[in-house]
C-alpha positions in Angstrom: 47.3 6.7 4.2 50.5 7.8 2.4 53.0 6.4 4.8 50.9 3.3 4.4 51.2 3.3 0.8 55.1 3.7 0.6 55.2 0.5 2.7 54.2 -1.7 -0.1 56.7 -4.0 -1.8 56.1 -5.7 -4.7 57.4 -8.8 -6.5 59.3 -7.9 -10.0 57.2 -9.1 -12.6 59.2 -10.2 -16.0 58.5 -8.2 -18.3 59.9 -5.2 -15.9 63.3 -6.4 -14.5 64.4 -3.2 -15.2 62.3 -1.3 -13.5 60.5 -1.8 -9.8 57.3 -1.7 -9.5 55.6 1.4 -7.9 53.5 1.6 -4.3 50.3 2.2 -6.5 50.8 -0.8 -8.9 51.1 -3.2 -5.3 48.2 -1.1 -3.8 46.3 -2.0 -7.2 47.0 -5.7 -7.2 46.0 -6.2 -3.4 43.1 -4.8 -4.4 42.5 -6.3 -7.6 41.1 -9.1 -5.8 40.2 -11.4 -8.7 43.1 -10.5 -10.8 41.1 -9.4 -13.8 43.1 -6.0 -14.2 40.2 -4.0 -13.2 39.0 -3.0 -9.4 35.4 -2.5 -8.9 33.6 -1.0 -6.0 33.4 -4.0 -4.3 36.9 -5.0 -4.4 37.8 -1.8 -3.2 35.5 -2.0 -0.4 36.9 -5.5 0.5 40.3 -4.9 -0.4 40.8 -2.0 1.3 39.0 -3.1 4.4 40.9 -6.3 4.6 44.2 -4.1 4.6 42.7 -2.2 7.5 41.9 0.9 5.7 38.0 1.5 5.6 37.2 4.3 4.3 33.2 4.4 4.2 31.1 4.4 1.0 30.9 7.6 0.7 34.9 7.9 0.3 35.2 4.6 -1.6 32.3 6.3 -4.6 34.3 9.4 -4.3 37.4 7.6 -5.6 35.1 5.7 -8.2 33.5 9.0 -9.7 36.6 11.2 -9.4 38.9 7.7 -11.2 36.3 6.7 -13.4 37.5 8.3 -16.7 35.6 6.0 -19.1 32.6 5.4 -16.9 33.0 2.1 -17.6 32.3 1.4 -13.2 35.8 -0.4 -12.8 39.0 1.2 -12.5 41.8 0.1 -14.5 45.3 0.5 -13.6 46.2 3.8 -15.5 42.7 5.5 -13.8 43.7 4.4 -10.2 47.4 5.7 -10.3 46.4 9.0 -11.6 43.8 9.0 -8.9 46.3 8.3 -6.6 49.1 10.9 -8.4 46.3 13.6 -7.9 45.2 12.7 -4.2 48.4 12.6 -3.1 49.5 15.8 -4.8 46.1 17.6 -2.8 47.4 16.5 0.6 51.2 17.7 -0.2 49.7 21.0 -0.8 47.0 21.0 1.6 49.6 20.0 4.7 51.8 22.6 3.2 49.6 25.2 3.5 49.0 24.0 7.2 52.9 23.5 7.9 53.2 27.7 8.3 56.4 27.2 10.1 58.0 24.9 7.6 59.4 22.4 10.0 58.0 19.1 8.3 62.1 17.9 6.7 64.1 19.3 10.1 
């Protein structure tokens, strides 16, 4: 799922010229299906199906109840990229620990 994500482009949006956007703010507005700023657990089951990605429902809750600060049953887009931030930071150190001969950068 991570090379996936870092194979997302996104448009430059005015008010951030200066800065591109990041994987998880494209991942978030594929998702965001009806544009409303928030993705709920039905447009992350359809989003993320339609990009190919189904997870199941048990994985798409997970990601609801671990991102869900507010409890509020929508993620907003400061929730799902520190979802993502912490994810991503698991499976670095999870493949680590499996990479014993340290050969993943030659």
């Amino acid at each position: 799922m991570l090379r996936w994500l870092r194979g997302f482009v996104l448009p430059t949006a005015a008010c951030q010229e200066a800065e591109p956007p990041t994987r998880y703010e494209t991942l978030f507005q594929a998702l965001d299906r009806n544009g409303d700023g928030v993705v709920d657990i039905g447009e992350l089951q359809e989003g993320l199906r339609n990009l190919g990605i189904p997870l199941g429902q048990d994985a798409e809750e997970k990601i609801f109840t671990t991102g869900d600060v507010n409890k509020d049953g929508k993620l907003d887009f400061e929730e799902f990229m520190k979802y993502l931030k912490d994810h991503e930071k698991k499976m670095k150190l999870a493949f680590k620990s499996l990479d014993k001969n340290n050969d993943v950068n030659q």
